[in-house]
C-alpha positions as CSV (number, residue, x, y, z in Angstrom):
1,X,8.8,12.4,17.7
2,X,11.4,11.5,14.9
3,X,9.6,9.6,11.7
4,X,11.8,7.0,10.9
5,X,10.3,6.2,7.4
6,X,11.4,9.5,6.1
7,X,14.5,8.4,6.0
8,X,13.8,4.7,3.9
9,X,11.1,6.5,2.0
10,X,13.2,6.4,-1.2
11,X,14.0,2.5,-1.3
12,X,11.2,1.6,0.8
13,X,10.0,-0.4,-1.9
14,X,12.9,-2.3,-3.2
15,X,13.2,-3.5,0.7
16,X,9.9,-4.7,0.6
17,X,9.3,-6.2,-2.7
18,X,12.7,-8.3,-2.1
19,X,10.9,-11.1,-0.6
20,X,9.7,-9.6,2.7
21,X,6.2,-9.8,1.4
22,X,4.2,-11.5,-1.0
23,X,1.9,-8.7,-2.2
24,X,0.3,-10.7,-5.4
25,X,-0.6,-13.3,-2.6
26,X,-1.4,-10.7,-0.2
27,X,-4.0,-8.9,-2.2
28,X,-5.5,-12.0,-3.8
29,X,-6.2,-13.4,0.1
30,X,-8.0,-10.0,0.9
31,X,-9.8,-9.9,-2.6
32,X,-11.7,-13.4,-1.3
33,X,-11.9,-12.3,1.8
34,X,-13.7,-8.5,1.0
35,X,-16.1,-10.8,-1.7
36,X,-18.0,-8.0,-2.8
37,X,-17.4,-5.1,-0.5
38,X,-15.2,-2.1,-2.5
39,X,-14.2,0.6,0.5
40,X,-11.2,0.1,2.2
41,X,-9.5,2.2,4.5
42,X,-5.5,1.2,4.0
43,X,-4.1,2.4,7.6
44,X,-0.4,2.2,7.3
45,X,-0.7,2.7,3.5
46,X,3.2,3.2,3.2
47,X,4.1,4.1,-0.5
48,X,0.7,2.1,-1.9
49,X,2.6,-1.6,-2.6
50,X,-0.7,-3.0,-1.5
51,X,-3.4,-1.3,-2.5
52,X,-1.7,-0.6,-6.0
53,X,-2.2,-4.9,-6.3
54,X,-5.7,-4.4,-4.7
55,X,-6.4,-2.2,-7.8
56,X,-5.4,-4.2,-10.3
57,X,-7.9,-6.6,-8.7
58,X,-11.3,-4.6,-8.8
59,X,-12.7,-1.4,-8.3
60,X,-12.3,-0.4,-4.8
61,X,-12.1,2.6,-3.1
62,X,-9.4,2.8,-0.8
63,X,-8.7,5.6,1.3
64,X,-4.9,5.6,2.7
65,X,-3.0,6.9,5.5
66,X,0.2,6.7,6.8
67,X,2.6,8.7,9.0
68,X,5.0,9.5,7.0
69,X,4.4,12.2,4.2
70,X,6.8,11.0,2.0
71,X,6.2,7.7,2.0
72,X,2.2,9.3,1.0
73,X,4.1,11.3,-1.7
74,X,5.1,8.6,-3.1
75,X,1.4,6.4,-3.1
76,X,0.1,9.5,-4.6
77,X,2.8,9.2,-7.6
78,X,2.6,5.9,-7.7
79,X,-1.3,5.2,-7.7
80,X,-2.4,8.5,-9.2
């Protein structure tokens, strides 16, 4: 099985952040909607867009995964 997202890893994010998704609006929707729960499990976590907004929200604990490596690399790098 060939992992397509090794391939876009690298500009993954300028694809999606160029109007494809709202992320601020995104995260803000889920905020209300988790009210006071913190754990999250991200599945599909890509390279962290989301839950990097989610953090900058409140404290949660998110746990991420995704099938691509290098798109995890990168959430690792980019989220810390």
């Amino acid at each position: 099985m060939i992992n397509e997202y090794v391939e876009i890893a690298n500009y993954y994010d300028n694809l999606l952040t160029s109007g494809y998704f709202d992320f601020n609006s995104l995260s803000n929707t889920l905020y209300n909607l988790l009210d006071a729960r913190r754990k999250v499990l991200d599945i599909g976590v890509g390279t962290g867009l989301l839950t990097e907004k989610m953090l900058s929200l409140a404290n949660y604990k998110i746990i991420g995964v995704d099938f691509s490596p290098r798109m995890l690399e990168i959430a690792k790098v980019k989220i810390g």
